[in-house]
C-alpha positions as CSV (number, residue, x, y, z in Angstrom):
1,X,19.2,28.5,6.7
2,X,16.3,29.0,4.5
3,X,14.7,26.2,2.4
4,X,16.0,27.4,-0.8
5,X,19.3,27.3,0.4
6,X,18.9,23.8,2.1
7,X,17.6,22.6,-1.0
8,X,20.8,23.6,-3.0
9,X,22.6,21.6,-0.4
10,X,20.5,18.7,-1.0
11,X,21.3,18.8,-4.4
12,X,25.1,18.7,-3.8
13,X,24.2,15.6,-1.5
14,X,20.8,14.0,-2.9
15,X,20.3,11.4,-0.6
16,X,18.0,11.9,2.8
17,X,18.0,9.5,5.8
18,X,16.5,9.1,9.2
19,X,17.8,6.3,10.5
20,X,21.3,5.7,11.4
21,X,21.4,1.9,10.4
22,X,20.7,2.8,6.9
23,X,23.3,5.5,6.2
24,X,24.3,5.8,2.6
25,X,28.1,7.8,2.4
26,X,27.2,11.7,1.8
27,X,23.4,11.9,2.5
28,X,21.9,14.1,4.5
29,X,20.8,12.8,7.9
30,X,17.2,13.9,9.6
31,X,17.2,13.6,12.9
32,X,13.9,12.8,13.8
33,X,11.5,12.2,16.7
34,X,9.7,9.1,18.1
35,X,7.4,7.7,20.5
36,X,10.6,6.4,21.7
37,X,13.7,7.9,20.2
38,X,15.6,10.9,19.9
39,X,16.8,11.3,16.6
40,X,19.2,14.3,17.7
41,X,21.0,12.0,20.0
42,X,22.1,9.8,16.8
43,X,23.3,12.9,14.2
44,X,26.9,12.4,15.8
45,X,26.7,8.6,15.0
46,X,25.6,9.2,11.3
47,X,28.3,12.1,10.8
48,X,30.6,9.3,11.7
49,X,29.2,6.6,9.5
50,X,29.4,9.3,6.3
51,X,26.7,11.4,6.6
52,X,27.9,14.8,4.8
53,X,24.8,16.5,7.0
54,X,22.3,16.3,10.2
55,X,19.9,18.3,10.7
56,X,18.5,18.6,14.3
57,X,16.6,20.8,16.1
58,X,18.2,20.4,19.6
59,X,20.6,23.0,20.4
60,X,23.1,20.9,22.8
61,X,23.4,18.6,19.6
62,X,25.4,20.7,17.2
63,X,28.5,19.1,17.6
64,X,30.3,20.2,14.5
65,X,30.6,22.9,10.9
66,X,28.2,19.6,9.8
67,X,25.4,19.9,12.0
68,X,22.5,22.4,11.0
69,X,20.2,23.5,13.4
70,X,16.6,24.0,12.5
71,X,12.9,24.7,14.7
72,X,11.9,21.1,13.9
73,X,13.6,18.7,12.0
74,X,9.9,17.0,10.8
75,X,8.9,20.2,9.3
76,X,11.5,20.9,7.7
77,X,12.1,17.3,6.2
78,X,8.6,18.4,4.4
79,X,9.0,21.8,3.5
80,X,12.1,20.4,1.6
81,X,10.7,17.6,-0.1
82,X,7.5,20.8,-1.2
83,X,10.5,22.6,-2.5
84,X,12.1,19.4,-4.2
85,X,9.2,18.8,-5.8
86,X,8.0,22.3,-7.3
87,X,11.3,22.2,-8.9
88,X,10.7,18.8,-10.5
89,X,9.7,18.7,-14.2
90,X,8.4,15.0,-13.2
91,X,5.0,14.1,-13.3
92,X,3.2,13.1,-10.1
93,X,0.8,10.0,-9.9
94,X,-0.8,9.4,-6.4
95,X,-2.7,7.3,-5.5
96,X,-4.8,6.0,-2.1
97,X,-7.7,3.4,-0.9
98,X,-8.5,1.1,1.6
99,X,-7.0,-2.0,0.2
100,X,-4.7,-2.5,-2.6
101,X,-2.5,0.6,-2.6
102,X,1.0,-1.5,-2.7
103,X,-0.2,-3.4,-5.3
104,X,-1.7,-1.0,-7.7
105,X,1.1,1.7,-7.4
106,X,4.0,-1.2,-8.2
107,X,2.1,-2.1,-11.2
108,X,1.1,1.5,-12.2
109,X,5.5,1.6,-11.6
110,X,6.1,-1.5,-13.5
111,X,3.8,-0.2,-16.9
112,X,5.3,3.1,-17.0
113,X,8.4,2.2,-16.6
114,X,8.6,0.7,-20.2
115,X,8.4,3.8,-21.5
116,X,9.6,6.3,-18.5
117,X,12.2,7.1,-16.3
118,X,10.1,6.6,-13.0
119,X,10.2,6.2,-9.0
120,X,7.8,4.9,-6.7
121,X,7.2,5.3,-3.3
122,X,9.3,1.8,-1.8
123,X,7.4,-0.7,0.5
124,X,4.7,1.3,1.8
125,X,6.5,4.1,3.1
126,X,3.1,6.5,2.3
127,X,2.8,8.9,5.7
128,X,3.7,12.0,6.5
129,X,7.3,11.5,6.8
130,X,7.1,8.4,4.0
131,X,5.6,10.9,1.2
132,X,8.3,13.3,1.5
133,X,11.2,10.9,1.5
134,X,9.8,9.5,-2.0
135,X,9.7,13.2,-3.3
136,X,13.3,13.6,-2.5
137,X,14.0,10.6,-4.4
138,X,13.2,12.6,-8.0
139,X,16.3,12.8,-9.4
140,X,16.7,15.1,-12.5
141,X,15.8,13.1,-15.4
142,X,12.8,11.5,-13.7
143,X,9.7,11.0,-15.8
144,X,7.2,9.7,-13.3
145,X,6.5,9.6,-10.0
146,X,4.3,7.5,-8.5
147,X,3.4,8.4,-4.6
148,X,1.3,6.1,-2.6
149,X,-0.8,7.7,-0.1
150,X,-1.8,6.3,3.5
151,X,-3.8,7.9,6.1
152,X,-6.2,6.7,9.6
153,X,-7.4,9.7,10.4
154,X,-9.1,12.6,8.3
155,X,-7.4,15.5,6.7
156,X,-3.8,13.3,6.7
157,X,-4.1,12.6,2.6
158,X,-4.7,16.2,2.3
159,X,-1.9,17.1,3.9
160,X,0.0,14.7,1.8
161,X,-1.2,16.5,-1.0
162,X,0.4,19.7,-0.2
163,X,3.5,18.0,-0.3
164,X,2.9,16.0,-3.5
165,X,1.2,18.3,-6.0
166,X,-0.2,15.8,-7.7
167,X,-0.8,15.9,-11.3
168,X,-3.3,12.9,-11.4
169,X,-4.8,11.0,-8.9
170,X,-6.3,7.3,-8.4
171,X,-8.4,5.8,-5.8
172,X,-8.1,2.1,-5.2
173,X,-11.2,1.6,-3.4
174,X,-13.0,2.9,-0.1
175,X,-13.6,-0.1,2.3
176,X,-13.3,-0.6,6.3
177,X,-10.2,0.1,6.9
178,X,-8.7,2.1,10.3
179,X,-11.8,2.6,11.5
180,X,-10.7,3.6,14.7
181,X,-9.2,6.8,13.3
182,X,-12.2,7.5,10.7
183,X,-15.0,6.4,13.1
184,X,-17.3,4.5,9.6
185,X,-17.1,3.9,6.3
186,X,-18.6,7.3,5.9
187,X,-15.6,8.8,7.3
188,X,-13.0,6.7,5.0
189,X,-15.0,7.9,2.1
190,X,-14.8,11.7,3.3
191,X,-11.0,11.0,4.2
192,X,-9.6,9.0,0.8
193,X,-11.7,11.3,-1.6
194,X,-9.6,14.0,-0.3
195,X,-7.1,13.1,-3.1
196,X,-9.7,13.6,-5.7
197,X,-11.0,17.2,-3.7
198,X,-7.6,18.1,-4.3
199,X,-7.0,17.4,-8.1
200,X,-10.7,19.1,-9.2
201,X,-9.7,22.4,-6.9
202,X,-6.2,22.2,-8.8
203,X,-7.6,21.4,-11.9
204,X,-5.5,18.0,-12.9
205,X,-6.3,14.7,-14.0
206,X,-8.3,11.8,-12.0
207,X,-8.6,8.2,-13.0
208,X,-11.2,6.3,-11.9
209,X,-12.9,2.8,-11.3
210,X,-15.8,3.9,-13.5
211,X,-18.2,0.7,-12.0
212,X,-17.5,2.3,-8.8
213,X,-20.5,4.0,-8.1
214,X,-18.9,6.1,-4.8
215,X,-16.0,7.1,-6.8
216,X,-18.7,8.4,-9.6
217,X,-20.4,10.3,-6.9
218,X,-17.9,11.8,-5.7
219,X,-16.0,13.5,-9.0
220,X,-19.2,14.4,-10.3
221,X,-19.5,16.1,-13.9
222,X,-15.9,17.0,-13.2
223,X,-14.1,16.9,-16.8
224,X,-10.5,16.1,-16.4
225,X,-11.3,12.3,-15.7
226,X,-10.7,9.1,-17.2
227,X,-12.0,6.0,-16.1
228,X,-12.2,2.3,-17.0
229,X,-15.3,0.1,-16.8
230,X,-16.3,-3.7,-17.4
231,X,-19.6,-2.4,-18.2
232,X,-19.7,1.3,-19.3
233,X,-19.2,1.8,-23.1
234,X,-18.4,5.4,-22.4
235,X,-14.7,4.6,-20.0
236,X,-12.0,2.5,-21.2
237,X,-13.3,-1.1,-21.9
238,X,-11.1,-3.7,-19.9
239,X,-12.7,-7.6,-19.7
240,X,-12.2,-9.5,-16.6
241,X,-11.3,-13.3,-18.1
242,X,-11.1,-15.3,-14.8
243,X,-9.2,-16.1,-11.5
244,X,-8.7,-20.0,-10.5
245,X,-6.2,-18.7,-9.0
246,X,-4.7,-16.2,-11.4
247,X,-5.9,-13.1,-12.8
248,X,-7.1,-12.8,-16.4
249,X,-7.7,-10.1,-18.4
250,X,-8.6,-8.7,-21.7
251,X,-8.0,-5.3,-22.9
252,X,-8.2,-4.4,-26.7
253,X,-6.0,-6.8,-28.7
254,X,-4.0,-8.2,-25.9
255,X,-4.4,-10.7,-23.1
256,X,-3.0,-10.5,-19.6
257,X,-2.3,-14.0,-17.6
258,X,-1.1,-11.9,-14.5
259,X,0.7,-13.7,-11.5
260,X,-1.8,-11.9,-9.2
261,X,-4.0,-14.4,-7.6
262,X,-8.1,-13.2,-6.5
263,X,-10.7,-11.6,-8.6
264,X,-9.8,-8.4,-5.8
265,X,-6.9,-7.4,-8.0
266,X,-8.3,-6.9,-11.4
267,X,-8.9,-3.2,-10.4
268,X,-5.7,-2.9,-9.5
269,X,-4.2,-4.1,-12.8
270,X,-6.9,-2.0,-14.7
271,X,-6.0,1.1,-13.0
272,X,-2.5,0.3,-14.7
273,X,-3.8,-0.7,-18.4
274,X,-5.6,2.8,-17.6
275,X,-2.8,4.8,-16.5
276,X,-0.3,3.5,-19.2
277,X,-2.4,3.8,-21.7
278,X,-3.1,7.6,-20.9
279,X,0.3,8.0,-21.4
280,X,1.0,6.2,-24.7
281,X,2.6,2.9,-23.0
282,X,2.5,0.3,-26.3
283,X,-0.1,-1.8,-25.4
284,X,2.7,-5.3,-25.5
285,X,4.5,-3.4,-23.1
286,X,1.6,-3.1,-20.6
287,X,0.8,-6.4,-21.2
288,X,4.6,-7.3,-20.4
289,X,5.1,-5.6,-17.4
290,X,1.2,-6.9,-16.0
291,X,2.7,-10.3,-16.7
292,X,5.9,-9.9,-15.2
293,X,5.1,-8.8,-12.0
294,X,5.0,-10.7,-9.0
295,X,3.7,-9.9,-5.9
296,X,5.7,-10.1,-2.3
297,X,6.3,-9.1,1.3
298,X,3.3,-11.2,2.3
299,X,1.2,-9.8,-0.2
300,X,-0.8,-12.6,-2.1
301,X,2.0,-14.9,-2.5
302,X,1.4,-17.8,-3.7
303,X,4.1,-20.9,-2.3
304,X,4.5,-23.6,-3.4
305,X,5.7,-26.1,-0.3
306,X,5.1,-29.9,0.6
307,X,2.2,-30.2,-2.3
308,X,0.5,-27.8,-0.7
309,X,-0.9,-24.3,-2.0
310,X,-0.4,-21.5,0.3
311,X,-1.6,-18.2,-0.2
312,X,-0.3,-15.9,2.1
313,X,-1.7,-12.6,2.5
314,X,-0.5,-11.5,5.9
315,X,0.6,-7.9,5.1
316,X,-2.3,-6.6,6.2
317,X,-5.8,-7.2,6.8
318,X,-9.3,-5.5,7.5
319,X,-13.4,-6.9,6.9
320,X,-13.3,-5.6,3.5
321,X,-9.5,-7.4,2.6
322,X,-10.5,-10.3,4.4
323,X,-13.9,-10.8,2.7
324,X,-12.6,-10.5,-0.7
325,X,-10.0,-13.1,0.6
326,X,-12.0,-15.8,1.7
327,X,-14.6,-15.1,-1.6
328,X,-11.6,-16.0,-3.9
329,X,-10.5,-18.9,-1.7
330,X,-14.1,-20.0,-2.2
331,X,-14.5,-19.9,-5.6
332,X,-10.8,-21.8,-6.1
333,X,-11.7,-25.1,-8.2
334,X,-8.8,-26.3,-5.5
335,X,-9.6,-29.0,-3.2
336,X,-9.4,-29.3,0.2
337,X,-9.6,-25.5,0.9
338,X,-8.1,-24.4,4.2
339,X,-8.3,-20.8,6.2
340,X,-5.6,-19.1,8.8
341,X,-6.9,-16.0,9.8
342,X,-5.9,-13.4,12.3
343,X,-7.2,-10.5,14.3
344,X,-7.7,-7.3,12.2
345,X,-6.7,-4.0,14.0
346,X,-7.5,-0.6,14.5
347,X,-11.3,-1.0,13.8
348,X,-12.0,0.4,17.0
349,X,-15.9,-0.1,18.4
350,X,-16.7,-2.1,15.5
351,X,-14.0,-5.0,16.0
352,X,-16.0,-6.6,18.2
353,X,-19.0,-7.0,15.2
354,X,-16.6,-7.1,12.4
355,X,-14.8,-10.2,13.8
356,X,-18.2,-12.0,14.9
357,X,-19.2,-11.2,11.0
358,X,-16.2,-12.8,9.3
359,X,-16.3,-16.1,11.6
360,X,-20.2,-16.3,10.7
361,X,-19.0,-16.1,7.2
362,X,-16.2,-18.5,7.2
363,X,-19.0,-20.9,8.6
364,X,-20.8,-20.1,6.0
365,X,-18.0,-21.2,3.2
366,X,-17.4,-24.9,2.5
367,X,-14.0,-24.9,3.9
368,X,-12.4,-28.3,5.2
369,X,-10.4,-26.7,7.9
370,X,-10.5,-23.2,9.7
371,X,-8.1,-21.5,12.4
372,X,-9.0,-18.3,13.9
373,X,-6.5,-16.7,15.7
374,X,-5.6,-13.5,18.1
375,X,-7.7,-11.9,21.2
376,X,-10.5,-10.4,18.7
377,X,-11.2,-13.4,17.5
378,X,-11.2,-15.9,20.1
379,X,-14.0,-14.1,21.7
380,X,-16.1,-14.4,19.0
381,X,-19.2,-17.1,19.0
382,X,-18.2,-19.9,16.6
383,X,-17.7,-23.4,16.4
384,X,-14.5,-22.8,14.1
385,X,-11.4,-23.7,16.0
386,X,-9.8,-20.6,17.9
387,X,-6.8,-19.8,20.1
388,X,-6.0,-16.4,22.1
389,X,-2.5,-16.8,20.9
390,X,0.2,-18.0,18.2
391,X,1.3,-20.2,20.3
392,X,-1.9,-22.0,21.0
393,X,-2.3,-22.4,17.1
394,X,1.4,-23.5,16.9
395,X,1.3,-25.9,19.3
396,X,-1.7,-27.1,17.5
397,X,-0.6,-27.4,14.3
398,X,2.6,-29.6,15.3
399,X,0.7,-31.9,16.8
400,X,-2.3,-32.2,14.3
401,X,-0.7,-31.2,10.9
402,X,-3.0,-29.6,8.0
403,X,-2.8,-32.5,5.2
404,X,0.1,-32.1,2.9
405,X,-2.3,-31.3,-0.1
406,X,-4.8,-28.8,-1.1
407,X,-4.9,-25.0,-0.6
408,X,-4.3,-22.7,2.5
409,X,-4.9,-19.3,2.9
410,X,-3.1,-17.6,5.3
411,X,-5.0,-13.4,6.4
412,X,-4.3,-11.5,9.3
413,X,-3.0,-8.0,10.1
414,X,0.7,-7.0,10.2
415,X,0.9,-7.2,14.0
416,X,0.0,-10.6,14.1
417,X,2.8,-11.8,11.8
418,X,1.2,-14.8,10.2
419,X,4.2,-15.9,8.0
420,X,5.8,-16.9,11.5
421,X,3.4,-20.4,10.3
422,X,5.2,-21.1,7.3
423,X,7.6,-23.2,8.9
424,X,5.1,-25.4,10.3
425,X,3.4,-25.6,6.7
């Protein structure tokens, strides 16, 4: 079966799936490969459960008129999703960065989606097999797509591209992040701006943090950009008000009180005043959906809980994330000020320093409290309170309690699973 005439088979069935505890009646089911699964040994399983389709690529697993064999299921998933989208009169916004990606691309989705029929990539499903199933979520009166882009090693966001054809293209930042796949900074810089190497050799639109000098560098005297700036008078003026603990902003006649707490995300809403205002988004209405939002999944939430203020940020974290963290917790007018932070993966060689640099810098900060937790940091050199393990710290904290008052910022990495302290807050 070719991919022209699996794609008019998708479009009798528009739904794709790859994993059996998700099926939705009459999609079509991937059956793909993992570490530790065999996705071919499940395409009975979601026939049963109302897949109209599976498509393996293990002979002794075509069970039935319903079962379509293929060379490799993977490729195939993106060689579809190509097809899907060159067929698709919507138009293509990615985006990619170190930090800030989630964030940015649901409020990009929130502005133009007061004027457009839009997607978005969901959660922060933004790899190779992530991008394609948010391209075979255009449906035929789509407007707008909005992809998010992730990658830890080089060449992956240009891959991603090939599946995306973007028509524009946003950068959220470049900042240590993965560094174990990229090797330095240098090498995340190379790796993100592959997204903007790819828009100048198509020829299609880039925004741009115009105060960012890399991202500057890096386009050039290329002309199909538009930026915004709190300082350049030649990009779109957009005026950073404040954030104690909320974000401010000012853009022509309106003003923004976003529920986004840290100075960190006022790029991220300016990249969507930008990107809806490129595409004629009333300006009320970009103010309405700015103020709307509000963040979650573990993503600079603030709770509310025993009179305490907890920020939890414990999606994610790396030494650029966590820095611009503990600078907003510093610069809260709140008092007492408290600090939960957890190991920061995947920085390869460096951990070692980049851990030892954000304890000497929580030292530095006039925080009444600090916890560091996980294996990286606990053999760090501090006099901040440490423990190898979650348990250590839980233990802890039941028997000596953080006051019920002031503010508490909560910053780790996704494996460490910091929300797990909530209860105990």
């Amino acid at each position: 079966m070719t991919i022209a005439e699996l794609h008019q088979l998708f479009l009798q069935h528009p739904k794709a799936c790859t994993d059996t505890r998700k099926i939705e009646v009459d999609c079509i089911f991937f059956a793909l490969k993992g570490d530790n699964f065999n996705g071919n040994a499940y395409a009975a399983e979601a026939l049963n459960k109302g897949a109209a389709f599976a498509i393996v690529d293990e002979p002794k697993f075509v069970t039935s008129m319903n079962t379509i064999l293929v060379n490799d299921v993977l490729t195939t998933l993106q060689e579809l999703a190509t097809y899907h989208r060159s067929k698709s009169k919507a138009t293509v916004v990615a985006l990619t960065g170190s930090n800030g990606k989630t964030t940015t691309k649901e409020l990009i989705n929130a502005v133009l989606s007061k004027k457009f029929r839009t997607i978005a990539t969901l959660g922060n499903l933004n790899n190779h097999i992530g991008v394609p199933l948010t391209l075979l979520s255009i449906e035929p009166d789509t407007e707008m797509a909005i992809v998010e882009m992730g990658a830890n090693h080089a060449k992956e966001i240009a891959q991603l591209c090939t599946f995306a054809q973007p028509d524009f293209g946003y950068i959220t930042n470049f900042g240590k992040a993965h560094l174990e796949g990229f090797g330095s900074v240098q090498g995340v810089i190379r790796a993100k701006s592959e997204l903007y190497d790819h828009l100048i050799a198509h020829k299609k639109g880039i925004f741009l943090n115009a105060d960012d000098p890399i991202q500057l560098e890096k386009i050039g005297s290329y002309i199909e950009k538009y930026g915004f700036s709190k300082e350049k008078e030649t990009y779109y003026p957009i005026s950073f008000i404040g954030a104690d603990p909320f974000v401010h902003i000012a853009f022509e006649d309106q003003v923004a009180q976003t529920q986004l707490i840290g100075s960190y995300n006022f790029n991220n809403c300016c990249a969507a005043i930008l990107i809806g205002k490129y595409f004629n988004v009333p300006l009320n209405k970009i103010t309405e959906a700015l103020e709307a939002y509000i963040p979650d999944n573990n993503r600079s939430q603030i709770i509310e809980k025993n009179g305490r203020k907890i920020i939890l940020d414990a999606y994610n974290a790396n030494p650029t994330s966590m820095t611009l963290a503990l600078q907003n917790l510093e610069q809260l007018s709140d008092k007492p000020k408290f600090a939960i932070l957890g190991d920061m993966f995947e920085l390869g060689e460096q951990s070692s320093d980049e851990h030892q640099g954000i304890a000497e810098m929580v030292e530095r900060f006039n925080f009444d409290k600090a916890f560091l937790i996980g294996t990286h940091f606990f053999d760090t050199k501090t006099k901040l309170d440490k423990f190898k393990t979650f348990e250590a710290v839980e233990n802890y904290l039941k028997a000596m309690p953080i006051p019920e008052d002031g503010t508490i910022l909560i910053k780790g990495s996704r494996g460490m699973a910091l929300e797990r302290l909530l209860p105990l807050l």
